[in-house]
NUSEBA-261829 format. One line per field, with one value per residue (C-alpha): residue number from 1; residue in three letters; x, y, z. Coordinates in Angstrom, 1 decimal, padded with zeros to 4 digits. Example, Ala and Ser with C-alpha at 12.3 -4.5 7.8 and 13.67 -1.06 7.14 Angstrom:
<pts>
num	[1; 2]
residu	[ALA; SER]
x	[012.3; 013.7]
y	[-004.5; -001.1]
z	[007.8; 007.1]
</pts>
This chain:
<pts>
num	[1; 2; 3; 4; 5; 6; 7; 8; 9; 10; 11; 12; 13; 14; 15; 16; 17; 18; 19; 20; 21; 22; 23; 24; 25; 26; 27; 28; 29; 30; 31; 32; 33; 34; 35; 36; 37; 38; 39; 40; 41; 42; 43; 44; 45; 46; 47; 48; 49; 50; 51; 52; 53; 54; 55; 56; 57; 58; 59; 60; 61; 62; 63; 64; 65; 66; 67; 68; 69; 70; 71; 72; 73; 74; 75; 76; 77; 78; 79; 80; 81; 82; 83; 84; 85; 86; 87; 88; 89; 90; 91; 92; 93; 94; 95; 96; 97; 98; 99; 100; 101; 102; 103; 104; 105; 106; 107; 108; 109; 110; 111; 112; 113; 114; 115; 116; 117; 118; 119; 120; 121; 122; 123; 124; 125; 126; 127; 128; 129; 130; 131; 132; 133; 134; 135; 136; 137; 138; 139; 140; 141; 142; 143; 144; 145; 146; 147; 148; 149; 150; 151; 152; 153; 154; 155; 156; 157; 158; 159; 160; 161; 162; 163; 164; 165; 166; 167; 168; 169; 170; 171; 172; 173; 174; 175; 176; 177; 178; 179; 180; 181; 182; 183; 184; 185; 186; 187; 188; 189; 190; 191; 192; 193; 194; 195; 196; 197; 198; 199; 200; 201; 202; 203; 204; 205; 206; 207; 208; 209; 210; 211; 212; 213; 214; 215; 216; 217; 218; 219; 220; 221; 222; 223; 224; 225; 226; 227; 228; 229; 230; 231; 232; 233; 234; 235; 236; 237; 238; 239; 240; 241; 242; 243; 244; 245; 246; 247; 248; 249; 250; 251; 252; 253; 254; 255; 256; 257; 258; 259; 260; 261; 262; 263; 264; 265; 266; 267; 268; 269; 270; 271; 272; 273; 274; 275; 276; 277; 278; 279; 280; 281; 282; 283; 284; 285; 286; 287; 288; 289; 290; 291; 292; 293]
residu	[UNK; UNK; UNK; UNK; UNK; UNK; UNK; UNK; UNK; UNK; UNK; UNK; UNK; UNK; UNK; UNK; UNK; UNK; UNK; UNK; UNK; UNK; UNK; UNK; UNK; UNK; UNK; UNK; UNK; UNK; UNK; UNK; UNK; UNK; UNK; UNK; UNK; UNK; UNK; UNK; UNK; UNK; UNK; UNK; UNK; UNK; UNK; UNK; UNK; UNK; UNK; UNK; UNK; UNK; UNK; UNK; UNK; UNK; UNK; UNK; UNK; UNK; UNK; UNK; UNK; UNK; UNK; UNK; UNK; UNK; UNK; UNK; UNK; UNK; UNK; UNK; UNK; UNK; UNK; UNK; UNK; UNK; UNK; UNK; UNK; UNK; UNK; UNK; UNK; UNK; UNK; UNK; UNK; UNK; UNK; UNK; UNK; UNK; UNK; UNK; UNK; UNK; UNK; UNK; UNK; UNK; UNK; UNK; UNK; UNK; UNK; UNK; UNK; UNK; UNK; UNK; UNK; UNK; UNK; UNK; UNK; UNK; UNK; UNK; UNK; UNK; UNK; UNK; UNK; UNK; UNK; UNK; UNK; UNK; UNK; UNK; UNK; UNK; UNK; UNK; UNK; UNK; UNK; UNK; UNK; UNK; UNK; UNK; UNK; UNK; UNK; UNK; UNK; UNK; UNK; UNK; UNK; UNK; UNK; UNK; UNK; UNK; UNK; UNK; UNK; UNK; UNK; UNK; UNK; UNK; UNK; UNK; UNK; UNK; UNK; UNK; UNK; UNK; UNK; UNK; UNK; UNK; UNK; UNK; UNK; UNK; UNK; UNK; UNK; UNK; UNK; UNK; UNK; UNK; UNK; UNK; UNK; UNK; UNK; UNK; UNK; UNK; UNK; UNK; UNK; UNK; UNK; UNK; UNK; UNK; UNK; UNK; UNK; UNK; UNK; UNK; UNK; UNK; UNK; UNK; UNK; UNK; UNK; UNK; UNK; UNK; UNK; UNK; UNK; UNK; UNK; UNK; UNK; UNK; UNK; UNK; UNK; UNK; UNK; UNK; UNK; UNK; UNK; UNK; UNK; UNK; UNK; UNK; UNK; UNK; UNK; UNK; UNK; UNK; UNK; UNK; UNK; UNK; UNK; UNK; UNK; UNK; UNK; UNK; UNK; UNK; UNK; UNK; UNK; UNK; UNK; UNK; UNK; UNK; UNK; UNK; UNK; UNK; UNK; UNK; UNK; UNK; UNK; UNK; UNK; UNK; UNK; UNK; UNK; UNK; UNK; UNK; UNK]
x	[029.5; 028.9; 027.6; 026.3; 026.1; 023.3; 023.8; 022.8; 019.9; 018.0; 015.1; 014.7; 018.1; 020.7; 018.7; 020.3; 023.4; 022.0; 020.2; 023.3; 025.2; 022.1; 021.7; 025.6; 026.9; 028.4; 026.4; 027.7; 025.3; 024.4; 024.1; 021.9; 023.8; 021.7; 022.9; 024.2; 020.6; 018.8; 016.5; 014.2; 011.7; 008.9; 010.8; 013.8; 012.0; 010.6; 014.0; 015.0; 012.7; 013.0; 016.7; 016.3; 014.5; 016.6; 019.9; 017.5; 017.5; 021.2; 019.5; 020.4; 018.2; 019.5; 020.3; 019.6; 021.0; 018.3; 019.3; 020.7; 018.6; 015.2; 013.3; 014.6; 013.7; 009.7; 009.3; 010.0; 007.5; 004.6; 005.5; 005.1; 008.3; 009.2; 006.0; 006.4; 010.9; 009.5; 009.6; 012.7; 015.0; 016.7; 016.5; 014.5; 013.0; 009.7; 009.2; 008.2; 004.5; 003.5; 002.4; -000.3; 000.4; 001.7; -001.1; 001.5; 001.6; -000.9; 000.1; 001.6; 003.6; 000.8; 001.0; -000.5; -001.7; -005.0; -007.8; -009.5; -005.9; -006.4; -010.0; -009.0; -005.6; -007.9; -010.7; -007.9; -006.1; -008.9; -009.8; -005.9; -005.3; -008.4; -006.4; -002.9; -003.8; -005.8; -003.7; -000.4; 000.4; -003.3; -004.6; -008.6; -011.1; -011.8; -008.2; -009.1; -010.7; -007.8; -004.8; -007.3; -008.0; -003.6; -003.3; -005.8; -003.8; -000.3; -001.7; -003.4; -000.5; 001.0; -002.4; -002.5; 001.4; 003.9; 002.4; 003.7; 003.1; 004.3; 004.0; 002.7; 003.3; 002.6; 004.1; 003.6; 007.0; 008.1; 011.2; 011.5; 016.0; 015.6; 012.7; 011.0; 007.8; 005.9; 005.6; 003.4; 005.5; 003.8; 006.0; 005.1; 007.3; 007.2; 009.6; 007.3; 008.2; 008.8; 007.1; 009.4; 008.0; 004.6; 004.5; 006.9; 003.7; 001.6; 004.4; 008.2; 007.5; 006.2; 009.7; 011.8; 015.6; 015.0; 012.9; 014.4; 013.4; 014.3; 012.1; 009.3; 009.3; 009.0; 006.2; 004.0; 005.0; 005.0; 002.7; 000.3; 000.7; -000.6; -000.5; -004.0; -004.6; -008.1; -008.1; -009.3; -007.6; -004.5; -004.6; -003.8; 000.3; -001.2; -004.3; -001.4; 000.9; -001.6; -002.8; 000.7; 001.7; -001.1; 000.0; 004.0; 004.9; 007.4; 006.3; 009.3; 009.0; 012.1; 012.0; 014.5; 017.9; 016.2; 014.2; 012.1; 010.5; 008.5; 010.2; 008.9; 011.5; 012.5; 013.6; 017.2; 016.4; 016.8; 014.4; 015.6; 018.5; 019.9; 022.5; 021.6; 021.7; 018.9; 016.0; 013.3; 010.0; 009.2; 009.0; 007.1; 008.1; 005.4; 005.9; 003.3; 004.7; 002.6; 000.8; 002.6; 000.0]
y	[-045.0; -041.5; -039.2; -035.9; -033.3; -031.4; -027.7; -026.2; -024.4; -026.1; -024.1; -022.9; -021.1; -023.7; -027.0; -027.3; -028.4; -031.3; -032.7; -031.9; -034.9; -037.0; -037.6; -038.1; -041.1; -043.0; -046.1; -046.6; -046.6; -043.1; -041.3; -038.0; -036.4; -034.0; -033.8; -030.3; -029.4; -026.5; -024.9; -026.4; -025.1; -027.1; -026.6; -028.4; -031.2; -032.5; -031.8; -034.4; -036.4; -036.4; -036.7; -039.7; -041.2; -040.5; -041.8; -045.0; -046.0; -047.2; -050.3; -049.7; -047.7; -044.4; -043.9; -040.6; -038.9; -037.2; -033.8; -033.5; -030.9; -031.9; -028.9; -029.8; -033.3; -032.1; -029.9; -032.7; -034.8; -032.1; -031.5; -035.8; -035.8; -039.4; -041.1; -039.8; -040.9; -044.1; -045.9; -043.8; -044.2; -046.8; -045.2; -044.7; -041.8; -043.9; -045.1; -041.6; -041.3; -038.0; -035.3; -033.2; -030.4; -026.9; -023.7; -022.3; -025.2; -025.1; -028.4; -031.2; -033.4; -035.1; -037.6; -036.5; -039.3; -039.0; -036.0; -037.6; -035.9; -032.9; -032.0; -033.7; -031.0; -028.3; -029.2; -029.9; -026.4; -024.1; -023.6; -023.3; -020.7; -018.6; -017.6; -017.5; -015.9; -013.0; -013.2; -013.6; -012.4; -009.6; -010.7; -010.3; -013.3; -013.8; -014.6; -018.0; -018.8; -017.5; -019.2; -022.8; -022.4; -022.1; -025.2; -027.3; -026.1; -026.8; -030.5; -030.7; -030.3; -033.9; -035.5; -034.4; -034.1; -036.1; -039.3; -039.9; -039.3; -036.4; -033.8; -030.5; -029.2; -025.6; -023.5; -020.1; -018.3; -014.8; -013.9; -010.6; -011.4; -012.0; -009.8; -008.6; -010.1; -013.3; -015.3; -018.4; -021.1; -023.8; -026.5; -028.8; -031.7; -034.3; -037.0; -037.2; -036.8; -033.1; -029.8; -031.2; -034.6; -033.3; -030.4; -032.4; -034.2; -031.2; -028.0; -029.4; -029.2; -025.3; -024.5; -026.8; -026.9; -024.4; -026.9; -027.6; -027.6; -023.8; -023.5; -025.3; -024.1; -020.6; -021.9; -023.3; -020.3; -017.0; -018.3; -020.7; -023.6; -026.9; -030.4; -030.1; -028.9; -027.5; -023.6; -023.2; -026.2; -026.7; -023.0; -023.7; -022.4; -018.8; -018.6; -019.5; -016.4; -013.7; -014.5; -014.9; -011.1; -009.6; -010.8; -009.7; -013.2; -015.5; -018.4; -020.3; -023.9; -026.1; -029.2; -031.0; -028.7; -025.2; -023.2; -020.3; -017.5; -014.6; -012.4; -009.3; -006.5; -007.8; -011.0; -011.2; -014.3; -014.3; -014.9; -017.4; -020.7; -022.9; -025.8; -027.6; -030.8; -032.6; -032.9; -035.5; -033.8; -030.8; -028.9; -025.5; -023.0; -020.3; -017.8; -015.2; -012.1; -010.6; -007.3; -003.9; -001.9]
z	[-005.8; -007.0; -004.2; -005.4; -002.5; -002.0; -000.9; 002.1; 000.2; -002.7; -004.7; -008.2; -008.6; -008.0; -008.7; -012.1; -010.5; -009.4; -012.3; -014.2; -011.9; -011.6; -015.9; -016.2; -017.9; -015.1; -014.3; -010.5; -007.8; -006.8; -003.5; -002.9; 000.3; 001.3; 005.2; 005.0; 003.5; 005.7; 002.9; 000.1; -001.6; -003.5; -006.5; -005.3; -003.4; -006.9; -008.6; -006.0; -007.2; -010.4; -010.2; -008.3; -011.2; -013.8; -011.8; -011.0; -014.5; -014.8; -013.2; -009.5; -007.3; -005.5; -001.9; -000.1; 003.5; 004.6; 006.6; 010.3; 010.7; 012.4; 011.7; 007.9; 007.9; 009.6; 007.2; 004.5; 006.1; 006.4; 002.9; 002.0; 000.7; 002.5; 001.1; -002.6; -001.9; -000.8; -004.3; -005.4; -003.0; -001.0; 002.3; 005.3; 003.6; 002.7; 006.6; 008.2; 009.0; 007.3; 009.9; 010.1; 007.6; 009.0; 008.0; 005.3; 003.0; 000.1; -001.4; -000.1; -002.7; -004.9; -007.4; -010.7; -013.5; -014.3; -014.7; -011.4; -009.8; -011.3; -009.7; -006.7; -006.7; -006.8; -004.4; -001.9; -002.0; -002.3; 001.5; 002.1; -000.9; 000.5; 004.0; 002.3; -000.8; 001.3; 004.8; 003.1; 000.2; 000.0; -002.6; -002.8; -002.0; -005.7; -006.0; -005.3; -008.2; -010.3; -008.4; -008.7; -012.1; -012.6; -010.5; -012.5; -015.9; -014.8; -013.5; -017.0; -018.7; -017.4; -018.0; -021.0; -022.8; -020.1; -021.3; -017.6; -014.1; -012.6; -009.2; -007.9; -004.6; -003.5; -000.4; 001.1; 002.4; 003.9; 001.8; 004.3; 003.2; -000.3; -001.7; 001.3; 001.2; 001.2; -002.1; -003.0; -004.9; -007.2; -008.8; -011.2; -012.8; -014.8; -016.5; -019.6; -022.9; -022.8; -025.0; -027.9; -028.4; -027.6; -030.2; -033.2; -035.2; -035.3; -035.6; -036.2; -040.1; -040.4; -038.3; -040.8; -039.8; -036.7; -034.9; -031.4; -028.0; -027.4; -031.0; -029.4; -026.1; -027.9; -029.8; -026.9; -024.6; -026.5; -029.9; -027.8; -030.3; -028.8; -029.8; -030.8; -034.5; -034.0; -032.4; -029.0; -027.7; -025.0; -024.5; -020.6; -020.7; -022.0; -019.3; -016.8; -018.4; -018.4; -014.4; -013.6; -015.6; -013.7; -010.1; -011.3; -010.9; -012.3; -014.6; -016.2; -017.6; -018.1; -021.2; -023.0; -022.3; -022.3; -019.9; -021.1; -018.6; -018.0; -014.8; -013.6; -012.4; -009.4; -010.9; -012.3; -014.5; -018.1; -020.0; -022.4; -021.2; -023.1; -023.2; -020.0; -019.6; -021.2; -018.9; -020.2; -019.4; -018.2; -015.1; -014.4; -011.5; -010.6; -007.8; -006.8; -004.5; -002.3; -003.5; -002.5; -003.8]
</pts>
């Protein structure tokens, strides 16, 4: 059996790691260990996920150790992390009831497949994102609209190019240590086809030999190409980019075995990676600081 260790903190900085073990070659069973865990963010709880799926298809499902930690292990509840495990993992993961969800979560972990998901997404976080968006991070009451309007887009995107289910969840936090005030954190993730396959019949040819998935991430991010060959069209990852840019957020989206990014100052990110290990869909990391100003 392979056990991959999950660290004691899990978010968007370190959960390449663990993909990285999870896609290796080795068909033996796999164990997620993630007893020393005492932070995750939304971000690393669908990484988790997602891993699991993509060790699940050497033909043997994976196990998983939740944390010792209870205050861990409630928070993965309130968060529906067990229920959406459930059909991952073999563990007890699945069993736990989920709990009443605490005031600071936007989103709990929620399936996305069809546009039925998408509206239901929205209509679900909007009286949440009004005290949060206003209380938390002082952002005015019209905000709302905004931060829905990025929520229905990011879901879209699986609907519409994963050819596959996928998940959002979305959390509120005070990073007072790391950047000193609070942040909203939407994650999105999907183990679709990826921005490669979804772009290749419409673009790959007007990119010749420099088509790749760093050349079509480019393409969809910084150019706004779609899959759609008519103007006007799929225009979602650009709305997201220019609401995010105005809010001094961080948008970054990770297909295939590149990740591509937009980070204000206080991020250290870069905003181009590539050569990791190939990831087969996508997944999209927003945070949203709180204003200063």
């Amino acid at each position: 059996m392979r056990v991959i260790e999950i660290p004691r903190s899990l978010d968007y900085r370190n959960v390449e790691h663990i993909y990285e073990q999870a896609a290796g070659d080795d068909s033996s069973p796999v164990l997620f260990d993630a007893r020393r865990l005492r932070w995750i963010d939304p971000n690393g709880m669908l990484l988790l996920l997602a891993a699991g799926q993509v060790a699940a298809r050497s033909g043997t499902a994976p196990r998983i150790s939740l944390p010792a930690r209870q205050e861990v292990t409630g928070y993965l509840e309130r968060m529906g992390f067990h229920h959406a495990a459930a059909g991952i993992f073999r563990s007890g993961a699945g069993t736990r009831r989920r709990s009443r969800s605490a005031s600071d979560v936007l989103l709990e972990i929620t399936p996305v497949t069809t546009n039925s998901d998408v509206h239901d997404v929205v209509d679900r976080v909007q009286a949440r994102a009004g005290a949060i968006l206003s209380t938390a991070l002082r952002y005015p009451r019209s905000a709302v609209v905004q931060f829905s309007v990025i929520l229905s887009e990011v879901c879209q995107n699986i609907v519409e190019h994963a050819e596959a289910p996928g998940w959002v969840a979305a959390q509120a936090y005070n990073w007072q240590k790391r950047l000193g005030r609070h942040v909203a954190v939407i994650a999105v993730s999907d183990l679709g086809c990826g921005f490669r396959a979804s772009l290749e019949a419409e673009h790959a040819a007007r990119f010749g030999d420099r088509w790749g998935d760093a050349t079509a991430l480019e393409a969809a991010f910084l150019l706004g190409l779609t899959r759609f060959a008519d103007t006007g069209r799929g225009q979602g990852i650009q709305q997201i980019r220019k609401q995010v840019g105005r809010w001094q957020g961080i948008l970054s989206i990770r297909s295939g075995t590149v990740r591509i990014a937009d980070t204000p100052d206080w991020s250290s990110r870069p905003p181009l990676e590539e050569g990791l290990t190939h990831f087969p869909g996508s997944q999209i990391n927003i945070i949203l600081p709180e204003r200063t100003g």
